[in-house]
PDB file of N, CA, C and O in Angstrom:
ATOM      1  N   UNK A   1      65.465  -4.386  81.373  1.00  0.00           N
ATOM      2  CA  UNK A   1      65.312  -4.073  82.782  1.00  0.00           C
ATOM      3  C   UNK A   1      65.015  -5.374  83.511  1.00  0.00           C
ATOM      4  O   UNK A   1      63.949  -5.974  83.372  1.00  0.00           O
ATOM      5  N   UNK A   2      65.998  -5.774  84.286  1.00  0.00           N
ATOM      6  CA  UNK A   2      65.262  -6.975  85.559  1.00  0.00           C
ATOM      7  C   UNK A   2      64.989  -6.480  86.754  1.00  0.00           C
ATOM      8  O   UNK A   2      65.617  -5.726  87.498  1.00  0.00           O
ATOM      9  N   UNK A   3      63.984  -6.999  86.833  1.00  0.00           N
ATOM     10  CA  UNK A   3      63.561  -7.037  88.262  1.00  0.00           C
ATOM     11  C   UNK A   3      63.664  -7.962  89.204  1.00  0.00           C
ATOM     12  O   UNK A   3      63.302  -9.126  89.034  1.00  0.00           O
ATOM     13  N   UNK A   4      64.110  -7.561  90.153  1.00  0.00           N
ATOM     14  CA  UNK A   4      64.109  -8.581  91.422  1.00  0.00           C
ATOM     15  C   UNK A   4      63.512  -8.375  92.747  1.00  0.00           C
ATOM     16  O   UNK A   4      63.474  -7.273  93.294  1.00  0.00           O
ATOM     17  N   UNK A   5      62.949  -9.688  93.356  1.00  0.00           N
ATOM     18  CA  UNK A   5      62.522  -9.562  94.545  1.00  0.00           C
ATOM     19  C   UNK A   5      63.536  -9.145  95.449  1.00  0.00           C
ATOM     20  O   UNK A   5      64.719  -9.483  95.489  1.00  0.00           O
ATOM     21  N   UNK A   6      62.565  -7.956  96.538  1.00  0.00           N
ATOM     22  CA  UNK A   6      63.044  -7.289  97.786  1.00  0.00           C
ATOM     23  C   UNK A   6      63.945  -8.641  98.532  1.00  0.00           C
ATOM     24  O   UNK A   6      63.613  -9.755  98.939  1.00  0.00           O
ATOM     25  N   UNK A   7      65.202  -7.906  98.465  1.00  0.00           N
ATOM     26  CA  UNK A   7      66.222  -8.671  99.300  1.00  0.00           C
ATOM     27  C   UNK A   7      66.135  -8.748 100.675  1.00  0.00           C
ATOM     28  O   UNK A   7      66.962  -9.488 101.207  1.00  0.00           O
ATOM     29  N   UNK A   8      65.308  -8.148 101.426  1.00  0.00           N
ATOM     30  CA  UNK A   8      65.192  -7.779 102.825  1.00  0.00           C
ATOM     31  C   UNK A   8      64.634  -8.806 103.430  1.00  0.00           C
ATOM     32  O   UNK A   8      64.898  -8.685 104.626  1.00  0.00           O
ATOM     33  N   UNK A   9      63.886  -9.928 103.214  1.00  0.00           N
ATOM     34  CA  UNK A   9      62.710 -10.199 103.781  1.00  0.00           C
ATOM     35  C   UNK A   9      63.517 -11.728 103.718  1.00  0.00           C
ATOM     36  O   UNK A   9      64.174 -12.074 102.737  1.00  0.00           O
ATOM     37  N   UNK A  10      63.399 -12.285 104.536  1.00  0.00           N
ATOM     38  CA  UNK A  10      64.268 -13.943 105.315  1.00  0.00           C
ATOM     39  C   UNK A  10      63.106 -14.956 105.073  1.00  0.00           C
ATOM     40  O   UNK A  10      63.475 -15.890 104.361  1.00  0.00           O
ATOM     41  N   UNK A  11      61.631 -15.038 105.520  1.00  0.00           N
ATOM     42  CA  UNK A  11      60.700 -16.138 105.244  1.00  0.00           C
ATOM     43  C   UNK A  11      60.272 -15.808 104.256  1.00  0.00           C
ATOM     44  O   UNK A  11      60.097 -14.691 103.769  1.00  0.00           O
ATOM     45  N   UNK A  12      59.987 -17.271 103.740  1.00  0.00           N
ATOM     46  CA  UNK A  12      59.144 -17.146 102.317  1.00  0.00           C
ATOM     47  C   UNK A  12      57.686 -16.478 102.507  1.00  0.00           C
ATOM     48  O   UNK A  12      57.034 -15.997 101.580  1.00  0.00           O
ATOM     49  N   UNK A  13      57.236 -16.531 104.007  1.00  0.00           N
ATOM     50  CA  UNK A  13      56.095 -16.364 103.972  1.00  0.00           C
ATOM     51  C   UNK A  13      55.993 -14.862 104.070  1.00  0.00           C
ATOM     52  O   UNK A  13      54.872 -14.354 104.098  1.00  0.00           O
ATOM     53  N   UNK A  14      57.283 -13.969 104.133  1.00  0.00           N
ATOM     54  CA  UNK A  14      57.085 -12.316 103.648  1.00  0.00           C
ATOM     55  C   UNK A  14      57.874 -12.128 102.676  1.00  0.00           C
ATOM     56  O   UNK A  14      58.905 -11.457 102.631  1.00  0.00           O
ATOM     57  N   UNK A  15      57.320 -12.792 101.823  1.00  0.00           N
ATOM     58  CA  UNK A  15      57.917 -12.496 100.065  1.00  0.00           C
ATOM     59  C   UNK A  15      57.214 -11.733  99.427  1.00  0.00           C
ATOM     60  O   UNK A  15      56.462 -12.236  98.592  1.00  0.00           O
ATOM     61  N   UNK A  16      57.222 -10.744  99.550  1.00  0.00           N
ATOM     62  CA  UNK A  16      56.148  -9.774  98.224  1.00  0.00           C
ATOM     63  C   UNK A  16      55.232 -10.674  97.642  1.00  0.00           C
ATOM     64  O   UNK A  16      55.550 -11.859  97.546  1.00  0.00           O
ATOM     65  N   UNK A  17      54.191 -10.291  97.259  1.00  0.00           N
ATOM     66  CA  UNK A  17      52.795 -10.814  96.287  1.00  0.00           C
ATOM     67  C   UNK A  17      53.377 -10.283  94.592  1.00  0.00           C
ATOM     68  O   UNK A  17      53.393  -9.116  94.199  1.00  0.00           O
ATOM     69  N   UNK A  18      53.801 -11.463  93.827  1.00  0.00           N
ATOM     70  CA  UNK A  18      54.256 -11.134  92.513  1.00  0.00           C
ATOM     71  C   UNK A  18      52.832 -11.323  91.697  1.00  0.00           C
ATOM     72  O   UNK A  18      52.375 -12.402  91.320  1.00  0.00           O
ATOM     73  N   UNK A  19      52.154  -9.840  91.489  1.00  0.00           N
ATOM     74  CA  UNK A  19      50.796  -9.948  90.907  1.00  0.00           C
ATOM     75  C   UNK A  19      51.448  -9.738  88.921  1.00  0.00           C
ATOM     76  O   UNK A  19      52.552  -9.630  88.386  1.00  0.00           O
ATOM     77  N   UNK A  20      50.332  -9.766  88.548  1.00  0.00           N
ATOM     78  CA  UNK A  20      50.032  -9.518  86.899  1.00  0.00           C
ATOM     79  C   UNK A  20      51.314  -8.338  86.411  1.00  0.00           C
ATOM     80  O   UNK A  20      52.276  -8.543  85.670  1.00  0.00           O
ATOM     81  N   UNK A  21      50.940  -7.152  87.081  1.00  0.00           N
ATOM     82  CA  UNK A  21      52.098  -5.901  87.060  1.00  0.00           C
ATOM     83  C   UNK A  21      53.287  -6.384  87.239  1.00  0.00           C
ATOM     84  O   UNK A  21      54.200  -6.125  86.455  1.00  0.00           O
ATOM     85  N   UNK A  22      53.443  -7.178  88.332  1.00  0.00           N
ATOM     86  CA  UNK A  22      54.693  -6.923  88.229  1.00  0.00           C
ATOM     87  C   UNK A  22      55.377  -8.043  87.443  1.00  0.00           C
ATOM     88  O   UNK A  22      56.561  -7.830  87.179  1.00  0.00           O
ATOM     89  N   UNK A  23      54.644  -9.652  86.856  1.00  0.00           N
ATOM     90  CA  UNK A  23      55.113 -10.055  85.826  1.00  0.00           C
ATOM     91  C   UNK A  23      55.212  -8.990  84.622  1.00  0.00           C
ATOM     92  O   UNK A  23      56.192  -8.888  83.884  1.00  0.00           O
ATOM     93  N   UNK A  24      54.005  -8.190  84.540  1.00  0.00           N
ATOM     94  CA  UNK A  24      54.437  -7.449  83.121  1.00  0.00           C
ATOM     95  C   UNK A  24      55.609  -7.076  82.842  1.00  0.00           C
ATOM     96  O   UNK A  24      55.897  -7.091  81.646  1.00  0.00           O
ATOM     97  N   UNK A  25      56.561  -6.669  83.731  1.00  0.00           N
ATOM     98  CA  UNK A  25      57.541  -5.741  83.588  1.00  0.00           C
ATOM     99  C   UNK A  25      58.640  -6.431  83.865  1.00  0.00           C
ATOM    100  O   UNK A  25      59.681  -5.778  83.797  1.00  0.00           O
ATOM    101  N   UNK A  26      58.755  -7.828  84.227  1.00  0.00           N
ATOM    102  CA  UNK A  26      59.343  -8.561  84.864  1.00  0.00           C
ATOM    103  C   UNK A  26      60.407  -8.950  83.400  1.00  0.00           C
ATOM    104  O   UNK A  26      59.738  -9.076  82.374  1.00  0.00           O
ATOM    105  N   UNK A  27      61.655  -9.109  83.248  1.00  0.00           N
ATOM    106  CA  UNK A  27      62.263  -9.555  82.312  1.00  0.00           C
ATOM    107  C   UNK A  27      62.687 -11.370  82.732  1.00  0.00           C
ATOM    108  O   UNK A  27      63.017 -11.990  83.743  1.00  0.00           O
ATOM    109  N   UNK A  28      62.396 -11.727  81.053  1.00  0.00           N
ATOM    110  CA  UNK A  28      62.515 -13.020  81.092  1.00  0.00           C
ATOM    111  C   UNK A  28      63.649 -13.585  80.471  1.00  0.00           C
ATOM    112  O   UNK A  28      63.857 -13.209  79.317  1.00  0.00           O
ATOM    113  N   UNK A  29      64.821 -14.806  81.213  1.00  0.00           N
ATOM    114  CA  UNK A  29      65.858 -14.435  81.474  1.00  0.00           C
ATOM    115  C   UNK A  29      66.105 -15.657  80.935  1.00  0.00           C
ATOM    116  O   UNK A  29      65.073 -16.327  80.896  1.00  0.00           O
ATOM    117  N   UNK A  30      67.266 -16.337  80.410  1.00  0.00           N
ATOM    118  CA  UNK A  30      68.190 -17.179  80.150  1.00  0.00           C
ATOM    119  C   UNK A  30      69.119 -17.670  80.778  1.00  0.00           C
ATOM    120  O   UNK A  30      70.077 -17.987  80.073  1.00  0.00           O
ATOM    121  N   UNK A  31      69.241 -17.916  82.154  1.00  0.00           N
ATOM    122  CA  UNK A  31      70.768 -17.788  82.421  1.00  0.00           C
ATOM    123  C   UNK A  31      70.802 -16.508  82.957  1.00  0.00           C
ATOM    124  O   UNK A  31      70.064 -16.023  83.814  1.00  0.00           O
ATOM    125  N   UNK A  32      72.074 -15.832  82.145  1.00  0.00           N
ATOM    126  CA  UNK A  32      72.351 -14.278  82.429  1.00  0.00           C
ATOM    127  C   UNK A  32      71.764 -13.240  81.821  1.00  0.00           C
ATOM    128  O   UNK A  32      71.612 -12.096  82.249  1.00  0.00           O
ATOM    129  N   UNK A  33      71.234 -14.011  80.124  1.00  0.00           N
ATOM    130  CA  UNK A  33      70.896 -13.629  79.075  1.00  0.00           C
ATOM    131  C   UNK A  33      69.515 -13.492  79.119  1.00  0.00           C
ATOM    132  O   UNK A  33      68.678 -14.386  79.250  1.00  0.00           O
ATOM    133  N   UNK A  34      69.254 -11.609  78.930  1.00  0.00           N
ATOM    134  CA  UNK A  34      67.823 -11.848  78.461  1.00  0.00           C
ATOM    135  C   UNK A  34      67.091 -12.411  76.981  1.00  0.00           C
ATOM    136  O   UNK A  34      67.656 -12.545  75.895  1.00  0.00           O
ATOM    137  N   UNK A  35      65.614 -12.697  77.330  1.00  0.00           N
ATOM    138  CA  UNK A  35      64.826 -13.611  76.005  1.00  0.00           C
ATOM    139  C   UNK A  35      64.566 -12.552  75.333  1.00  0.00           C
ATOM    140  O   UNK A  35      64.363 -11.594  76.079  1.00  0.00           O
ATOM    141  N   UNK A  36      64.460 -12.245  73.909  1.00  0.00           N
ATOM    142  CA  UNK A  36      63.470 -10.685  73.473  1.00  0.00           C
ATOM    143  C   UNK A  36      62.195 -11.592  73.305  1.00  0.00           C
ATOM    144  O   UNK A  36      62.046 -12.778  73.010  1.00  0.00           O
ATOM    145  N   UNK A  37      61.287 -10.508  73.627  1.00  0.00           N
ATOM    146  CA  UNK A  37      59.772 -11.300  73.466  1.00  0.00           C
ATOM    147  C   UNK A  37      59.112 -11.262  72.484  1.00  0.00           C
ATOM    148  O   UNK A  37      58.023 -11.818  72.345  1.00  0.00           O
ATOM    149  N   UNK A  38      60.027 -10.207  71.199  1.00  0.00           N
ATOM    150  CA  UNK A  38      59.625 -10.111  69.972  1.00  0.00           C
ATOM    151  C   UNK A  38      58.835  -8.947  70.353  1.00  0.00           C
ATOM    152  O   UNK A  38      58.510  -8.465  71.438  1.00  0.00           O
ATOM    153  N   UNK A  39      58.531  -8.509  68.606  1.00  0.00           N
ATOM    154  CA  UNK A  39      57.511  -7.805  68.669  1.00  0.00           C
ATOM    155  C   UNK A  39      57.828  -6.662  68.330  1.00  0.00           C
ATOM    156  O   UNK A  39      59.053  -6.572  68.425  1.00  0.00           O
ATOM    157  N   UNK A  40      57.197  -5.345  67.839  1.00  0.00           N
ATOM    158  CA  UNK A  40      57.818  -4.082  68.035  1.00  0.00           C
ATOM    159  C   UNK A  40      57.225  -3.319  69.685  1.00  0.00           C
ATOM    160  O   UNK A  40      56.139  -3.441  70.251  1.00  0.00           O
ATOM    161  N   UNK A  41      57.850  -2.926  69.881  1.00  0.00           N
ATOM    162  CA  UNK A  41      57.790  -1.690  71.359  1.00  0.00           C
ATOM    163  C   UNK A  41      56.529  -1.270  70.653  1.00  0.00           C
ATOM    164  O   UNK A  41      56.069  -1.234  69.511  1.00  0.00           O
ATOM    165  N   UNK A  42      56.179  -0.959  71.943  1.00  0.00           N
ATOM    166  CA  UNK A  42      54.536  -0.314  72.227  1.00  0.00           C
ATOM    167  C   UNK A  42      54.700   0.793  72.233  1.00  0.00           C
ATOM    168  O   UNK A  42      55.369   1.293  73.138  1.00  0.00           O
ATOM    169  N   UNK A  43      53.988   1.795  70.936  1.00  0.00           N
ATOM    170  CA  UNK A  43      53.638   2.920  70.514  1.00  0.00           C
ATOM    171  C   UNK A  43      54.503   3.181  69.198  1.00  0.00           C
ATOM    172  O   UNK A  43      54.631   4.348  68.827  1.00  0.00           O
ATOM    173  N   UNK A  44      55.144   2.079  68.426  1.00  0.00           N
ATOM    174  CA  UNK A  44      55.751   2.136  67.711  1.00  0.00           C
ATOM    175  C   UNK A  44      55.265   2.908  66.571  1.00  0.00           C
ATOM    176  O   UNK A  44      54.081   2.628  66.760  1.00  0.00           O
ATOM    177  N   UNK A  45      55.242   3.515  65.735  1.00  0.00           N
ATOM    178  CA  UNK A  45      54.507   4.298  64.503  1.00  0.00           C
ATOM    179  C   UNK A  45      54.668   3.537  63.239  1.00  0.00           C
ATOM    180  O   UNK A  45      54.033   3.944  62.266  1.00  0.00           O
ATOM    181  N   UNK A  46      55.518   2.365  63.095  1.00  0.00           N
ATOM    182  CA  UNK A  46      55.706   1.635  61.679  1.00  0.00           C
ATOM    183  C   UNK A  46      54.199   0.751  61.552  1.00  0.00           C
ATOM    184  O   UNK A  46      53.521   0.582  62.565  1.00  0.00           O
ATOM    185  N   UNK A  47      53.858   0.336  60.515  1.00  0.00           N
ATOM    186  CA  UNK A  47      53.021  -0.480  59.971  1.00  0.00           C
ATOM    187  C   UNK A  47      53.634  -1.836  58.948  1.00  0.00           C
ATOM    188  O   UNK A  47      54.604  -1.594  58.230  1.00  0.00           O
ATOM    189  N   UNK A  48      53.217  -2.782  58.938  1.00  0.00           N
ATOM    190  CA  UNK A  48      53.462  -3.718  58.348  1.00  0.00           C
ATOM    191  C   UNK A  48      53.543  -4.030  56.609  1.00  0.00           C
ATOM    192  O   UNK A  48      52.323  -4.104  56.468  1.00  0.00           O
ATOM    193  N   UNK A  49      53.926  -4.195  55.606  1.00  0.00           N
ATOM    194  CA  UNK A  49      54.108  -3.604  54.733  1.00  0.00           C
ATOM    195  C   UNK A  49      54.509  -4.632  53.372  1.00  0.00           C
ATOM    196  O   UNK A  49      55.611  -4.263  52.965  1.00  0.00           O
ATOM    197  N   UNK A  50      54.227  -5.257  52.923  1.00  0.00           N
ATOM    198  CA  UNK A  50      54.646  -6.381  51.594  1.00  0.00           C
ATOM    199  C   UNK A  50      54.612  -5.965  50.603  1.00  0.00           C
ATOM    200  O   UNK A  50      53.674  -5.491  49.963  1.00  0.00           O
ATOM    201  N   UNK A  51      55.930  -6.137  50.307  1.00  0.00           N
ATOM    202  CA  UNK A  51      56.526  -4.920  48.747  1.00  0.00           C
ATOM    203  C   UNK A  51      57.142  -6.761  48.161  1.00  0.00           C
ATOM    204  O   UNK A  51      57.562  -7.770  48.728  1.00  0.00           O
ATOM    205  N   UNK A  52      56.820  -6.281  46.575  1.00  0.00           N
ATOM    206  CA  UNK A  52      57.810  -7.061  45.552  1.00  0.00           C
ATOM    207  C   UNK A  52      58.551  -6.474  45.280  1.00  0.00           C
ATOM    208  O   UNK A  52      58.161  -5.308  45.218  1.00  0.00           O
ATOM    209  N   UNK A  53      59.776  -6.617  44.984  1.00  0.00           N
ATOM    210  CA  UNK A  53      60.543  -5.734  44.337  1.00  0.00           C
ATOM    211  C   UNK A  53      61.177  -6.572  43.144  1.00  0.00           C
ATOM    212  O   UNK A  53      61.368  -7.788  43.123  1.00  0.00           O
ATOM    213  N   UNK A  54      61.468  -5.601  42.119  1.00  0.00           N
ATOM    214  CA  UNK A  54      61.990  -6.455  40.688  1.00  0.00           C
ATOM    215  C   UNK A  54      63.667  -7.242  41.389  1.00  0.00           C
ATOM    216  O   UNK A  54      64.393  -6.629  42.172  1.00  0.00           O
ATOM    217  N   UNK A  55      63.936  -8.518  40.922  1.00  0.00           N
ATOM    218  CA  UNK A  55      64.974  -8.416  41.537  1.00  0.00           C
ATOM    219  C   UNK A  55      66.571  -8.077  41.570  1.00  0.00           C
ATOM    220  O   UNK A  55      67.428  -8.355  42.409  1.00  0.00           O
ATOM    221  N   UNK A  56      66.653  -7.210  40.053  1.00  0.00           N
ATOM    222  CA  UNK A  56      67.763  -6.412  40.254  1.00  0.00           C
ATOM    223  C   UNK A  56      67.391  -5.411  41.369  1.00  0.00           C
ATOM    224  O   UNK A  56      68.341  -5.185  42.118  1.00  0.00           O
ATOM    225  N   UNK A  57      66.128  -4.683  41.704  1.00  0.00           N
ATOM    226  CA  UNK A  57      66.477  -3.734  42.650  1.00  0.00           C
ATOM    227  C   UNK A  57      66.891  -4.716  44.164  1.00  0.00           C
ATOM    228  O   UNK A  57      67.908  -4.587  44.846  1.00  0.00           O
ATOM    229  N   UNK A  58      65.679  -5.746  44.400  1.00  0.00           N
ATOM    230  CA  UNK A  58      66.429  -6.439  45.213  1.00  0.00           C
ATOM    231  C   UNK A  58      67.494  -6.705  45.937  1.00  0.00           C
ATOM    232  O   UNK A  58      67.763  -6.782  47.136  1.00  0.00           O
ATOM    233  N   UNK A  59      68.275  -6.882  44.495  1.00  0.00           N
ATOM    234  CA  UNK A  59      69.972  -7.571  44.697  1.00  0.00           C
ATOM    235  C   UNK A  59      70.701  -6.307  45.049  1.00  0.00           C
ATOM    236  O   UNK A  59      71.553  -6.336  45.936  1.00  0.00           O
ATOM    237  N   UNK A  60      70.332  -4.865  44.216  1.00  0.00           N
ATOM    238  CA  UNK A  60      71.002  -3.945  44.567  1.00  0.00           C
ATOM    239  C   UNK A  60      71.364  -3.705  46.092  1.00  0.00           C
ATOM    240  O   UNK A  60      72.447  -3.815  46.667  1.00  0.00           O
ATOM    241  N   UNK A  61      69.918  -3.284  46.639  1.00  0.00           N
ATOM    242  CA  UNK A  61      70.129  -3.450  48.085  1.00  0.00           C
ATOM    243  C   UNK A  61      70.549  -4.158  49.002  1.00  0.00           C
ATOM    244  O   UNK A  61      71.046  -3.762  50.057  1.00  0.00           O
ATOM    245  N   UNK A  62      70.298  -5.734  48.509  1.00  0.00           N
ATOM    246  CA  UNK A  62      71.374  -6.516  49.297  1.00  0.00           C
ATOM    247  C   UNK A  62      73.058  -6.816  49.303  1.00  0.00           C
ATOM    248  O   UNK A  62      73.891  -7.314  50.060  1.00  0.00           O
ATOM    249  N   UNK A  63      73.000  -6.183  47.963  1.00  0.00           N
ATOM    250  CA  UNK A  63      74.628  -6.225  47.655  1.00  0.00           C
ATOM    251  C   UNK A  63      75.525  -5.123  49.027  1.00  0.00           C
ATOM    252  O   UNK A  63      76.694  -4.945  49.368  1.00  0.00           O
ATOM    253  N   UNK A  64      74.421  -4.705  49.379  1.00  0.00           N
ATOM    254  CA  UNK A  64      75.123  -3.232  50.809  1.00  0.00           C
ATOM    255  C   UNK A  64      75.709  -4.342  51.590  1.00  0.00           C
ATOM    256  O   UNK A  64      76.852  -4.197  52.023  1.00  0.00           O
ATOM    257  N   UNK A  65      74.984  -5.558  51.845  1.00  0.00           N
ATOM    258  CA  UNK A  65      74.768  -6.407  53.104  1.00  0.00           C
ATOM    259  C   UNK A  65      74.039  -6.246  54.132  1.00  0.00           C
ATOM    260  O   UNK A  65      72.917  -5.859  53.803  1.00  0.00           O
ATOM    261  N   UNK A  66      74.223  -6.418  55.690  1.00  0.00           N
ATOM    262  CA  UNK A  66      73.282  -5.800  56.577  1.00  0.00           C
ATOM    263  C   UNK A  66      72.625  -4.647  56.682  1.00  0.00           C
ATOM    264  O   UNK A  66      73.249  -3.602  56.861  1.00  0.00           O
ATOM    265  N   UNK A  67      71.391  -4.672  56.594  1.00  0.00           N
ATOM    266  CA  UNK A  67      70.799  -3.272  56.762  1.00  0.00           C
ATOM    267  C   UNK A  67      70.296  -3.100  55.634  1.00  0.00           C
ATOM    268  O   UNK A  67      70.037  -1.913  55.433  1.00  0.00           O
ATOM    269  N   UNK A  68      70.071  -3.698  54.898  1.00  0.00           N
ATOM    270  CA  UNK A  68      69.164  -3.750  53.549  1.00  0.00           C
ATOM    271  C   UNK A  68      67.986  -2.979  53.332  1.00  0.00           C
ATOM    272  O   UNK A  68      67.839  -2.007  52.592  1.00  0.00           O
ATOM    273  N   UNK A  69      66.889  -3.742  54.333  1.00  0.00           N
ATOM    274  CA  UNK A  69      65.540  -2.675  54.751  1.00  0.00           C
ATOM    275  C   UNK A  69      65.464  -1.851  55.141  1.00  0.00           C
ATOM    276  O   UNK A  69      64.318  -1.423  55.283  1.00  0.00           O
ATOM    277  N   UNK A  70      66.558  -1.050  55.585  1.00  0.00           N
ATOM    278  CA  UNK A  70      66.552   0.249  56.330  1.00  0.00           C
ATOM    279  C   UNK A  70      66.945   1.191  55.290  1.00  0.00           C
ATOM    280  O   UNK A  70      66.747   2.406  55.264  1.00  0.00           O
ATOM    281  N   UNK A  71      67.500   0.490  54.485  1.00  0.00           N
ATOM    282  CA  UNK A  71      67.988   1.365  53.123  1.00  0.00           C
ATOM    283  C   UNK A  71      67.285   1.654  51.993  1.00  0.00           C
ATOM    284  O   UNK A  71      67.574   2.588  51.244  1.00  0.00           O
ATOM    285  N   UNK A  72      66.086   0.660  51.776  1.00  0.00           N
ATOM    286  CA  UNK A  72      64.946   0.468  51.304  1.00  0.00           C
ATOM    287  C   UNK A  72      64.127   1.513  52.416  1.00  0.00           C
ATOM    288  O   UNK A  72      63.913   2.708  52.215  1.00  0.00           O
ATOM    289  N   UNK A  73      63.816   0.895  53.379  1.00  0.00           N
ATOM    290  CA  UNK A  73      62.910   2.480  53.643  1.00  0.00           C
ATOM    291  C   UNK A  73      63.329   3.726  53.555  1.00  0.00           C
ATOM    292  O   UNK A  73      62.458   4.594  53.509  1.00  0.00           O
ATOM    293  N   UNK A  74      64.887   4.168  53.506  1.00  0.00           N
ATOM    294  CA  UNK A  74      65.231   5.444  53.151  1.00  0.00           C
ATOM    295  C   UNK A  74      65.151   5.813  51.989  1.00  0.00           C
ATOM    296  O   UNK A  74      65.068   6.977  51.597  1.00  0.00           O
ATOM    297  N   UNK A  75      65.173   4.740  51.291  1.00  0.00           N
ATOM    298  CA  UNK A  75      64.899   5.628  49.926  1.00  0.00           C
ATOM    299  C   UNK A  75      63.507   5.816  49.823  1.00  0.00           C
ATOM    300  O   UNK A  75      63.231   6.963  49.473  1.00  0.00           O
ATOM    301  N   UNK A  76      62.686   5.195  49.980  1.00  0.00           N
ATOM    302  CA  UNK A  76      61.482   4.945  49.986  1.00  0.00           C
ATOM    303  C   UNK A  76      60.934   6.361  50.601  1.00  0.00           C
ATOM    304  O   UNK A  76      59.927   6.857  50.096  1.00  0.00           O
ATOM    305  N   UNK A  77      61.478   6.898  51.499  1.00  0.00           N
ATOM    306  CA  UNK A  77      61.165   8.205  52.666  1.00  0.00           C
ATOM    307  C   UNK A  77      61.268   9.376  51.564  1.00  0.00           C
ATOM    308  O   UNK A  77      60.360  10.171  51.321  1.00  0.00           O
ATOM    309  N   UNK A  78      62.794   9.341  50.807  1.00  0.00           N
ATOM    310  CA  UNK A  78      63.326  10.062  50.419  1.00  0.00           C
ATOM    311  C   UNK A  78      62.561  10.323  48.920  1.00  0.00           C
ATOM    312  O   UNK A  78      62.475  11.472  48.487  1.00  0.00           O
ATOM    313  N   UNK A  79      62.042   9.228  48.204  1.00  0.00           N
ATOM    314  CA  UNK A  79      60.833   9.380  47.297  1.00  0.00           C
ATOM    315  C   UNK A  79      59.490  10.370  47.294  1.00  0.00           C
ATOM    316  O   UNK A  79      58.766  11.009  46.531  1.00  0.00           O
ATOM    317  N   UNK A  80      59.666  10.062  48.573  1.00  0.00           N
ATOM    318  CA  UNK A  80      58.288  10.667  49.272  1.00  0.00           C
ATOM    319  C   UNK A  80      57.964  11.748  49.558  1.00  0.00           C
ATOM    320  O   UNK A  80      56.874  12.317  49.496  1.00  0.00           O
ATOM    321  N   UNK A  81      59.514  12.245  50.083  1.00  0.00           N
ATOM    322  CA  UNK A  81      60.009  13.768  49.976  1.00  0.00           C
ATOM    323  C   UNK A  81      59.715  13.863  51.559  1.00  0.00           C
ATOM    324  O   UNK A  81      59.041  14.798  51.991  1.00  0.00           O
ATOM    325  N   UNK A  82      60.222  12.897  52.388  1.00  0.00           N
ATOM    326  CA  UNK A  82      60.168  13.041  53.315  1.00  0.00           C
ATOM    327  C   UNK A  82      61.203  12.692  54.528  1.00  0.00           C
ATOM    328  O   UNK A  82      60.912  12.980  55.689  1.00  0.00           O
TER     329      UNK A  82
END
């Protein structure tokens, strides 16, 4: 989402007040390109998590290619019976 200042207003000196809020929400930009700020989204339900794995299982999963960990947590779900 970008935000931009109200187009209406001709002097700088009636430029909206850009407080705290509205940096929060404010997207930070590249060019055309937005920055990601990292991070997971707020209210996310995952937790952080450091697994070894032997590394034939390893290799198994990477042999898929992209999407490795997602395939690892499905099985992982699916262990779980969930």
């Amino acid at each position: 989402m970008v935000l931009s200042i109200h187009k209406n207003w001709a002097d700088p000196d009636d430029a909206p007040e850009l407080d705290a809020d509205w940096f929060a929400k404010a997207a930070l930009m590249e060019g055309e390109k937005p920055v990601n700020r990292g991070g997971r989204p707020r209210g996310s339900n995952k937790v952080p998590v450091t697994l070894r794995l032997d590394r034939d299982a390893g290799d198994h999963f990477k042999a898929g290619g992209p999407g490795w960990r997602s395939r690892i947590k499905a099985a992982v779900r699916k262990a779980v019976g969930l």
